[in-house]
KEROTOR-488429 format. One record per atom (N, C-alpha, C): y, x, z; residue in one letter. Coordinates in steps of 0.1 Angstrom, whole numbers, plus 5000, padded with zeros to 4 digits. Example, Ala and Ser with C-alpha at 12.3 -4.5 7.8 and 13.67 -1.06 7.14 Angstrom:
2
494351325078A495551235078A496751325078A497851285071S498951375071S500051295079S
This chain:
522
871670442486X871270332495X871570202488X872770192480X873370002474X872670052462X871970132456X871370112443X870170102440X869769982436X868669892435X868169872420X866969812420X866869752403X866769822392X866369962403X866270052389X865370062378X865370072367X864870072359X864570132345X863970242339X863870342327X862770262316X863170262306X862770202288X862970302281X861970362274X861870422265X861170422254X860670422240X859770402231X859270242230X860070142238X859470002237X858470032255X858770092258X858070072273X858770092281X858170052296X858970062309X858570232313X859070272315X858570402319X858770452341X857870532341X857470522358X858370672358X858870682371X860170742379X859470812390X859770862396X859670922413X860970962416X861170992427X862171062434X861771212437X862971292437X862371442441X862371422456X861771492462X861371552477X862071632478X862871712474X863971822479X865571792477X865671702467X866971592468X866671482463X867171382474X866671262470X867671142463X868471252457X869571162447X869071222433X868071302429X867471322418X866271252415X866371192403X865271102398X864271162387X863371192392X862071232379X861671122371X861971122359X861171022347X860271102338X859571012338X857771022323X858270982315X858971082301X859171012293X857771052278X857770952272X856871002262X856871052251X856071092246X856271172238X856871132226X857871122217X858571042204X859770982207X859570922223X860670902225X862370942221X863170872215X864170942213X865870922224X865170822232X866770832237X865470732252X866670722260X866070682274X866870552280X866470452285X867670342287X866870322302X868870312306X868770282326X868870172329X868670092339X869269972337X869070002358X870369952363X870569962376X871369812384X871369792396X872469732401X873069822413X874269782413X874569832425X874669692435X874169702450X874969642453X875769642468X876969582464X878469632471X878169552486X878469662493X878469582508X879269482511X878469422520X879069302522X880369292538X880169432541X880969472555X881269612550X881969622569X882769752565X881869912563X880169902564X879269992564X879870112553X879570252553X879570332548X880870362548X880970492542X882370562545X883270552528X884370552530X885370562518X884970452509X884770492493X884370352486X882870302489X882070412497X880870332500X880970222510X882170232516X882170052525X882569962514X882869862521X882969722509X884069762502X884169682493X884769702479X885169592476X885269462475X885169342467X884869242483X885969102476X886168972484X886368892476X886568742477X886268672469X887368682458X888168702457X889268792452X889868872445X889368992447X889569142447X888169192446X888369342434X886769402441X888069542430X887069642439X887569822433X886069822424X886369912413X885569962405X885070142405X883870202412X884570312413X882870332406X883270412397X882070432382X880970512387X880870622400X880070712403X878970622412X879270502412X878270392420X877570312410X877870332397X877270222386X876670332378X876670442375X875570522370X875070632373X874070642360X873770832364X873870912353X873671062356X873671112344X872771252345X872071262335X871071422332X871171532339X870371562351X870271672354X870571812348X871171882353X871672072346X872872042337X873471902332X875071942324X875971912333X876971992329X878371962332X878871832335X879571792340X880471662340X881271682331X881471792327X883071792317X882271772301X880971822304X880171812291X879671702285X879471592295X879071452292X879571382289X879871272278X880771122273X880271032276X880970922282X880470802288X881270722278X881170582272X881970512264X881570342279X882570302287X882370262296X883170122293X882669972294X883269892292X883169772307X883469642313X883569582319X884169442316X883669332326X883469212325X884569192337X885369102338X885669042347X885468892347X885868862364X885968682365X887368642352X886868502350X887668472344X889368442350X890068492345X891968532349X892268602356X891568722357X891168842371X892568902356X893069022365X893369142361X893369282367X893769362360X892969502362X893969602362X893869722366X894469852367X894169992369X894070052358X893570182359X894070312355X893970442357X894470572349X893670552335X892670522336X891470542322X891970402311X892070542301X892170452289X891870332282X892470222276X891870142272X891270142261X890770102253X890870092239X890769952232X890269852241X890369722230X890069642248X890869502245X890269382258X890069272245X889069182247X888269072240X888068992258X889168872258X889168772266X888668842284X888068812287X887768892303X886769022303X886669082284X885769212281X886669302281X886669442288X887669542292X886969672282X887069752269X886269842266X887369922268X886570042276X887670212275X887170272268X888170352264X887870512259X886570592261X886070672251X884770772253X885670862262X885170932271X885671032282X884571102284X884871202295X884071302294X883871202311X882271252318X881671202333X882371262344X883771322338X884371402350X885571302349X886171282337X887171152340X887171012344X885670992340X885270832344X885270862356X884570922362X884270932378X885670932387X886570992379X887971032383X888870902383X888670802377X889370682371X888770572377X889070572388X888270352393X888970282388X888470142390X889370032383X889669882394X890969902398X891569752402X891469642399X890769532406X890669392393X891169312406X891669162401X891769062411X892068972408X892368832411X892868712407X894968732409X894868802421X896268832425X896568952424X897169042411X897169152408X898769152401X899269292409X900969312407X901269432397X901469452387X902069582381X903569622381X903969722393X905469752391X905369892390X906369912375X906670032373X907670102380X907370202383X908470302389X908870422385X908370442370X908870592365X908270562350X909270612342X908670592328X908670682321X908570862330X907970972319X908271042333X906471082329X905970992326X905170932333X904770812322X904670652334X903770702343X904370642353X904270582368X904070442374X903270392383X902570312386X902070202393X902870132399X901470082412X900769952408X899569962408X899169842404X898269792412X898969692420X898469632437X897569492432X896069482440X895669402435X895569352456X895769192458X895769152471X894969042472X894668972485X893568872487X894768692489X896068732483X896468632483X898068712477X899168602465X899968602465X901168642468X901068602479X902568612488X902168792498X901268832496X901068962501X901769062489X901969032480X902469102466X904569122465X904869022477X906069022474X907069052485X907269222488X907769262499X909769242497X910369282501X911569312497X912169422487X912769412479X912969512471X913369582473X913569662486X913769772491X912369852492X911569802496X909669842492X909769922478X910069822473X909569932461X910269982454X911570032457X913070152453X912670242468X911870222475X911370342483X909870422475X909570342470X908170382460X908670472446X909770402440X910670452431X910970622436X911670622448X911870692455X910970822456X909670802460X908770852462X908470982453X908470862436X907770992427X909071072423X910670992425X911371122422X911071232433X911271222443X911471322454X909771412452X908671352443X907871432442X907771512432X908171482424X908771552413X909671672410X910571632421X911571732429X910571862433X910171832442X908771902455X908272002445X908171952438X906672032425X907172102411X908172032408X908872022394X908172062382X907172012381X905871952371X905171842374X904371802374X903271692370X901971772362X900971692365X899871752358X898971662355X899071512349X899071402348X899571302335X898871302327X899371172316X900471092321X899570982328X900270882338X899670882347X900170822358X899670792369X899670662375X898770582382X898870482389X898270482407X899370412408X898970382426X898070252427X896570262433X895770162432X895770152446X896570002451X896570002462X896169862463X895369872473X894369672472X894869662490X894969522491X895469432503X894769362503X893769422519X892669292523X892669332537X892169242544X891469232554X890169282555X889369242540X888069272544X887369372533X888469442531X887569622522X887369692533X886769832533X887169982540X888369992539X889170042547X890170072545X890470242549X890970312534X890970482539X891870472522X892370612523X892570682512X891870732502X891870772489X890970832485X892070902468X891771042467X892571092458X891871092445X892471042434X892371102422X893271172414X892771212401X893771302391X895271212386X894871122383X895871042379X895570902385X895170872395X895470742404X894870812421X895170662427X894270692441X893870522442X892870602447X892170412456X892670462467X894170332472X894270312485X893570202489X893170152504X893270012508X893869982522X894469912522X895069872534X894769692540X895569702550X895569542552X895769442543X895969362550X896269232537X898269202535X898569252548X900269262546X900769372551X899869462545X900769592549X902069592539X902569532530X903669542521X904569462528X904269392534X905269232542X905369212553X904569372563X904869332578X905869412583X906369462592X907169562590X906469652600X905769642601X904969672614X903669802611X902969692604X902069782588X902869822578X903669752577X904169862567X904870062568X905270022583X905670172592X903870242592X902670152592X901270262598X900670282587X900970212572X900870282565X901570332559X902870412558X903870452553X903270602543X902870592549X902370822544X901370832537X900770672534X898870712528X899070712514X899970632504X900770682492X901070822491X901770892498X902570992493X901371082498X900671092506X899271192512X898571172499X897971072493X897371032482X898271062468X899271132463X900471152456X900071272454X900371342465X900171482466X898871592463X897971462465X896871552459X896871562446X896871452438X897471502417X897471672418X898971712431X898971862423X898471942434X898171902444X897571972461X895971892461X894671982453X893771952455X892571872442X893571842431X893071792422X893271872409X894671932406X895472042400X894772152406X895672212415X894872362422X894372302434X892672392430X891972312437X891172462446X890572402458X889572562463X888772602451X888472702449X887272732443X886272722447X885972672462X884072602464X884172532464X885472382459X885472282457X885472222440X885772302431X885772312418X884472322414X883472242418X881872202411X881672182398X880572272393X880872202376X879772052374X879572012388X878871872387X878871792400X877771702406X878171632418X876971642426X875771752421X874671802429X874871942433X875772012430X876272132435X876772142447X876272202460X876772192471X878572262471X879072162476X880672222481X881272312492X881872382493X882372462503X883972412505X883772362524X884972332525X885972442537X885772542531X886172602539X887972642542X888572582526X889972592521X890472472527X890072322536X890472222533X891572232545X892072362549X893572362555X894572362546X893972392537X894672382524X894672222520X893772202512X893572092504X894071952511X893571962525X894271832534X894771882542X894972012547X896072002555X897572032547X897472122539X899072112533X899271972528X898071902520X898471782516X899171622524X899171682538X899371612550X900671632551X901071732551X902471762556X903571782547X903271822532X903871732521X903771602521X903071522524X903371362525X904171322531X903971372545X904571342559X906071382550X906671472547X907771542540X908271422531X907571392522X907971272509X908071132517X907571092526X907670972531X908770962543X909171052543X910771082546X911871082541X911471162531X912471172519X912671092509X911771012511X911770892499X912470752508X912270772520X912670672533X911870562535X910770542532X909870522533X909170532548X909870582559X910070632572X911370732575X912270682583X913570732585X913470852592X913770952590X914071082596X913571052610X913970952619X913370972631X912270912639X911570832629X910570752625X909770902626X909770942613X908671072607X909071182620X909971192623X910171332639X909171242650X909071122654X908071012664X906971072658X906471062645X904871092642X904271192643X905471282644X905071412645X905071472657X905671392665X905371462681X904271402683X903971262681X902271192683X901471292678X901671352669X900271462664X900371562672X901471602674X901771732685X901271712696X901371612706X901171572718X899471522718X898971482710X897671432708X896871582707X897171642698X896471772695X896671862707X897771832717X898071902729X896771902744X896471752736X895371712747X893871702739X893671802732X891971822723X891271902732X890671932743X890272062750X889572102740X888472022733X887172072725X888372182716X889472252711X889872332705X889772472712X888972462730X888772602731X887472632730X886672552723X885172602718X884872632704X885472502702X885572472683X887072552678X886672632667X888272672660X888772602651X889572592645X889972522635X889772532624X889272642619X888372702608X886872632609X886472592613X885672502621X885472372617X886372322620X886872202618X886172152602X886972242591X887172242577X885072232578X885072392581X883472412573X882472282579X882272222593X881872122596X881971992590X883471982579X883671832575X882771762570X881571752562X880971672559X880271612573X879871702585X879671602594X880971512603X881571602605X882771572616X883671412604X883671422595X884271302589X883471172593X882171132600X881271052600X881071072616X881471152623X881571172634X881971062647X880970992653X881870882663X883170872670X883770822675X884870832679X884470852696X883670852702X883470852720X883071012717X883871072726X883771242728X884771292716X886071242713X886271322702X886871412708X887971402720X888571522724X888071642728X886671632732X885871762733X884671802718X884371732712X883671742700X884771802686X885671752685X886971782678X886371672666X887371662659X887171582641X887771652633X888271602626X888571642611X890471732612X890571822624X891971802626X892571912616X891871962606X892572042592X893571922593X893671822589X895171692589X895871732598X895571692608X896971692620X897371832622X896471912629X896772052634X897372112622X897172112609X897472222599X898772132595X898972012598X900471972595X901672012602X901072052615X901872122624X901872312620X900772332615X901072472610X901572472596X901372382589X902372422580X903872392574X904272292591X905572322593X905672432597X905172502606X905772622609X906172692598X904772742588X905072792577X906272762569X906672672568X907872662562X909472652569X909372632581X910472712595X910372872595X909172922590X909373072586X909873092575X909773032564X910173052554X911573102557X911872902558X913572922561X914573032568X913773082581X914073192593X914373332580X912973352575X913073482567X913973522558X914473362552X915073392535X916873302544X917073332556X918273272559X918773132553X917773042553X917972922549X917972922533X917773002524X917873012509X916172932501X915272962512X913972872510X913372802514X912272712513X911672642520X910172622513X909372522518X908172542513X908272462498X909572422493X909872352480X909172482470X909772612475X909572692468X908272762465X907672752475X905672802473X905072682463X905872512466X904972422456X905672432445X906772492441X907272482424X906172642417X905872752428X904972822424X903972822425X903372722434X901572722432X901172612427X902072492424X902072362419X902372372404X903272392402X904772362393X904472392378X905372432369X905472432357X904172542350X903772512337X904172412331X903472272333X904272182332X903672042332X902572052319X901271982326X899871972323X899071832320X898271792310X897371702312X895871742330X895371652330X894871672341X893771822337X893971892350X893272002346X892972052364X892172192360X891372192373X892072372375X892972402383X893172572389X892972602399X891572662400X890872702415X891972792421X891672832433X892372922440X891572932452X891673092459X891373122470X892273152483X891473202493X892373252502X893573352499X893273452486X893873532489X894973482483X894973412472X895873342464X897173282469X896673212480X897573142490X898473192496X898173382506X898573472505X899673512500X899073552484X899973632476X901173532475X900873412468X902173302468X903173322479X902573292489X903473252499X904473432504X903573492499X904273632499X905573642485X904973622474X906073612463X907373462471X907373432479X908373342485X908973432493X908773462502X908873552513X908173672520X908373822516X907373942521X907273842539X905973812548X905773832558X903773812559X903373832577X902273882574X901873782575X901573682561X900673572561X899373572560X898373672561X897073692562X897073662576X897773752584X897473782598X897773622606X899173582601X899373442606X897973352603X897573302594X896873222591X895273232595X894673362597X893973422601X893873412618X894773382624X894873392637X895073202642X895573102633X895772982633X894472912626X893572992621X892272942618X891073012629X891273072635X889973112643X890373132659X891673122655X891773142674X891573032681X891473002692X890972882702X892372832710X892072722718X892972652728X893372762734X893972692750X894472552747X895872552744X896172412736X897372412736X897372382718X898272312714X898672242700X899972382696X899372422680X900572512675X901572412674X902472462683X903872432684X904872512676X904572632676X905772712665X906672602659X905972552646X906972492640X908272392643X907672342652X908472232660X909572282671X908872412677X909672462688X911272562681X910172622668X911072702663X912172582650X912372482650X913172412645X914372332654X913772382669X914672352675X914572252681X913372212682X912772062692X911872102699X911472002711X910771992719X909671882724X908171892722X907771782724X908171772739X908171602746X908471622759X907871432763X907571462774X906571322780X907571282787X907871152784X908871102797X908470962798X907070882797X906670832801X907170692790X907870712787X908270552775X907970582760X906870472758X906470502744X907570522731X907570602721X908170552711X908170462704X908870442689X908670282682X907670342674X907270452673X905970432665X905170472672X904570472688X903570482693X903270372699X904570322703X904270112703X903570042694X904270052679X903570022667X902170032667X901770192669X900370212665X899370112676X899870132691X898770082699X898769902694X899769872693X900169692692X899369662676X898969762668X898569692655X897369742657X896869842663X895469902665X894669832676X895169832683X894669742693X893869822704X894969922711X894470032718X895170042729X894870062744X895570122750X895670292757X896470332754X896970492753X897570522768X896070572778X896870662789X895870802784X896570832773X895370982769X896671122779X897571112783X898571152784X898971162803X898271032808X898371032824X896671022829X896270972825X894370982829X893671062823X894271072811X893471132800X892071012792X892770902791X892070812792X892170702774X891670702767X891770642754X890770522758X891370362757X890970252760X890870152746X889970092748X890069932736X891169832745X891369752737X892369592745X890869582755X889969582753X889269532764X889069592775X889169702772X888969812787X888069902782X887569892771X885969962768X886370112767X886070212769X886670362769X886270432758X886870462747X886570542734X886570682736X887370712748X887170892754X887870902764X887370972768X888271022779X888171202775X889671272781X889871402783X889171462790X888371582786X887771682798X888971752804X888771732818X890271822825X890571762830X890671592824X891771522828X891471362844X892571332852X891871272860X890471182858X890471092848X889571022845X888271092841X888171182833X887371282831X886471332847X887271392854X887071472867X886071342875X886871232877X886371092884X884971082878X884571132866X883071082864X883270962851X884570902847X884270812834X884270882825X883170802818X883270872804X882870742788X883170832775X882770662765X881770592768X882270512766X880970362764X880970302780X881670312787X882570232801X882870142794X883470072804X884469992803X885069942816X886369962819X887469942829X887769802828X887269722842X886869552842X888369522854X888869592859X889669562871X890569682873X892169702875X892669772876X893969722895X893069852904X893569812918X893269662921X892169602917X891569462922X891869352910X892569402904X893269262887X892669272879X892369182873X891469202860X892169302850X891469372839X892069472838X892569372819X894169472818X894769442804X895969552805X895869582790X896569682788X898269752798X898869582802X900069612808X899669602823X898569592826X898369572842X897769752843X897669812835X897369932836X898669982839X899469962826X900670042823X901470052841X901569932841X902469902851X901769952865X900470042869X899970082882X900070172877X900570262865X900870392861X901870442867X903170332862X904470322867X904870322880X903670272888X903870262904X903470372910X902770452906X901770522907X903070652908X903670662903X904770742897X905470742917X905470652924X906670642934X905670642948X904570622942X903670572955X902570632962X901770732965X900870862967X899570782965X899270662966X897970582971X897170592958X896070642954X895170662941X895270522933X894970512925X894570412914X892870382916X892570262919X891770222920X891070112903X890270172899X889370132884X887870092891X887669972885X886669872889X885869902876X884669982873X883870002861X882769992857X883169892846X881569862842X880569972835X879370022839X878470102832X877270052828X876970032817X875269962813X875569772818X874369792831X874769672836X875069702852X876069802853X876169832869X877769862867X878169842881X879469872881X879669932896X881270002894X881370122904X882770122904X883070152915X885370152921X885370342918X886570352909X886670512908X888270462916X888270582923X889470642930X890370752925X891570702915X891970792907X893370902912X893071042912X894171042924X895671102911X
């Protein structure tokens, strides 16, 4: 869709193109006869909003821009990626700087030339540029990384405790795995207001993006705490050993995601794990986020239609998926749900081997030595299996087997229950479910209405089951008046709270289209 201007030269002529009709990311060229080589000439161009998903939304501010190389070329139908060499160079604004995993080989004033690589590393390697760009080292074997590029200065300079928790990070990952499979590595983390903002893994870096002070608020800095160490983990969870229907030997080969309880869900819950342990979220910070996923996934009904096995093979839709109907449609919950199953997994561990193991021990065996340049080790189901069986004889087919296809209702608890905790509603938010609604800008009665609200009242979902559900609202409402008051987040809270001592329904004044209607909420 952003690539325009295309253009094929060959023999001293322009030469004529088509598109194929059965994929329309393949380009047919007429080339003629003598010709000996073929010249592209393309633009991309980079959105100007938050449109498209991951690096297909914006990229670049007046500022800052991400470089991600699978958007600025192409390459020959039927080879390899690993078979192809790109010799890849770049311009920047003048006093910009830059940060990347991919090699340099020579800079000439604001001319950047890399290394010949094969189309599987370039693709693998974006590049950080900005006028306001930070390089702090945090590991020097081997090197380690962050090189933060932000939309203003003073976003670059948190307290030094920030980044001896980043320090932090790659020992305790290191620990986790006890290998690397990585030259170096860099953390490409950009601070804006106005990129996409999501994760995105590489071999030896990640494009993160966040806010513009997520390093300096303390606030953002707690809601993105885990998207580093989630994006860490993949290097050896997903980039290292990888599914085998996700190990393509190119980028027109259809993928199979049928492992991604694997790929993102273990990689979930080792983050969650490292951004603990690195403190980076205090022990009771990371227990808060983890009942929020527990208690959220408690209230999915769509998990007694859809399985969680499901979930995975559906991702390429359900990631692009709207947010009105999610609790009955489901999303992407390989993340949440399989973070809670693969604590259990590792609460079994512990149970079986009387505290002698833990899941340190499946990642030093299915991760771990010998330390590697970037490389690719497929694996399947049964793989996973056998591992976790060389940790501890138990029936992990059967378990996993039964936590991927069985249905509602109700959020796997094992892990949580069998560690000796309990999720439990007692009506007062935690500091990190405060946090999330106060920086998100949401109001949260998913738990007493069943009701998921904007600050304005507009309804992003409501619960099937649940009172608001039953009453007839549903997304794309909006709640204008709560018991006759105009409606705001705490004029809810507070008829919740009353509501608690008082038998008399809750009265919701709601807008629909252009008509509005009094629900009686009992």
């Amino acid at each position: 869709v952003d690539l325009a201007g295309l253009k094929f030269t060959g023999a001293g002529k322009t030469l004529k193109w088509r598109r194929d009709l059965n994929d329309g990311f393949t380009i047919h060229v007429e080339v003629p006869a003598g010709a000996t080589e073929v010249a592209a000439e393309l633009d991309f161009l980079s959105p100007a909003t938050f449109e498209g998903g991951f690096s297909a939304g914006s990229s670049a501010t007046d500022k800052l821009a991400i470089i991600s190389w699978n958007q600025v070329l192409l390459y020959p139908k039927g080879w390899k990626s690993d078979d192809i060499n790109y010799s890849a160079s770049l311009k920047l604004p003048e006093g910009w700087k830059f940060g990347t995993a991919l090699p340099v080989t020579g800079q000439s004033g604001n001319e950047i030339k890399f290394a010949t690589v094969s189309l599987t590393t370039l693709v693998d390697s974006p590049v950080i540029t900005g006028e306001f760009l930070k390089v702090v080292p945090l590991a020097q074997d081997p090197l380690t990384e962050m090189d933060i590029a932000a939309d203003s200065a003073a976003a670059l300079e948190p307290a030094q405790q920030v980044w001896d928790e980043y320090k932090s990070l790659v020992d305790q990952a290191q620990k986790l795995f006890g290998a690397h499979h990585y030259r170096d590595y860099h953390f490409l983390y950009t601070l804006s207001d106005h990129v996409a903002h999501f994760g995105l893994e590489h071999h030896e870096s990640d494009d993160s993006r966040v806010g513009e002070r997520a390093l300096v608020d303390d606030t953002a800095r707690k809601m993105s705490a885990s998207l580093l160490p989630h994006e860490y983990v993949h290097s050896w969870n997903g980039k290292f050993r990888r599914p085998a229907g996700l190990a393509t030997p190119d980028y027109q080969t259809v993928m199979q995601d049928d492992l991604l309880w694997v790929y993102e869900g273990l990689t979930n819950y080792l983050g969650e794990v490292l951004t603990a342990r690195s403190g980076l979220l205090t022990v009771e910070q990371e227990r808060q986020d983890l009942a929020r996923t527990a208690a959220a996934l408690d209230h999915v009904p769509g998990r007694e239609w859809r399985s969680l096995q499901d979930t995975a093979d559906a991702a390429p839709q359900l990631y692009f998926a709207p947010e009105a109907w999610y609790s009955w449609r489901r999303g992407t919950d390989f993340y949440s749900e399989d973070t809670l199953n693969w604590l259990w997994v590792d609460v079994i561990i512990r149970q079986q081997s009387k505290g002698a193991k833990s899941i340190d021990d499946f990642c030093h065996l299915f991760h771990g030595a010998p330390s590697t340049a970037p490389m690719v080790k497929p694996y399947t189901f049964d793989d996973v299996v056998s591992t976790l069986n060389q940790v501890v004889p138990y029936n992990w087919r059967g378990f996993w087997t039964e936590r991927l296809t069985n249905h509602g209702p109700g959020a796997p608890l094992g892990g949580i229950e069998g560690s000796g905790w309990k999720v439990v509603y007692d009506g007062t938010p935690s500091e990190m479910s405060s946090s999330a609604t106060g920086m998100y800008h949401f109001v949260d009665a998913a738990y007493s209405l069943g009701l998921q609200l904007n600050d304005d009242g507009g309804v992003s979902d409501t619960i099937e089951g649940m009172p608001a559900a039953k009453a007839g609202i549903g997304p794309g409402m909006k709640i204008v008046a709560v018991n006759g008051r105009r409606f705001a987040g705490e004029v809810l809270r507070e008829a919740l709270k009353a509501a608690k001592n008082k038998p008399a329904p809750i009265e919701l004044l709601v807008e629909n289209t252009e008509y509005y209607k009094t629900y009686k909420i009992d």
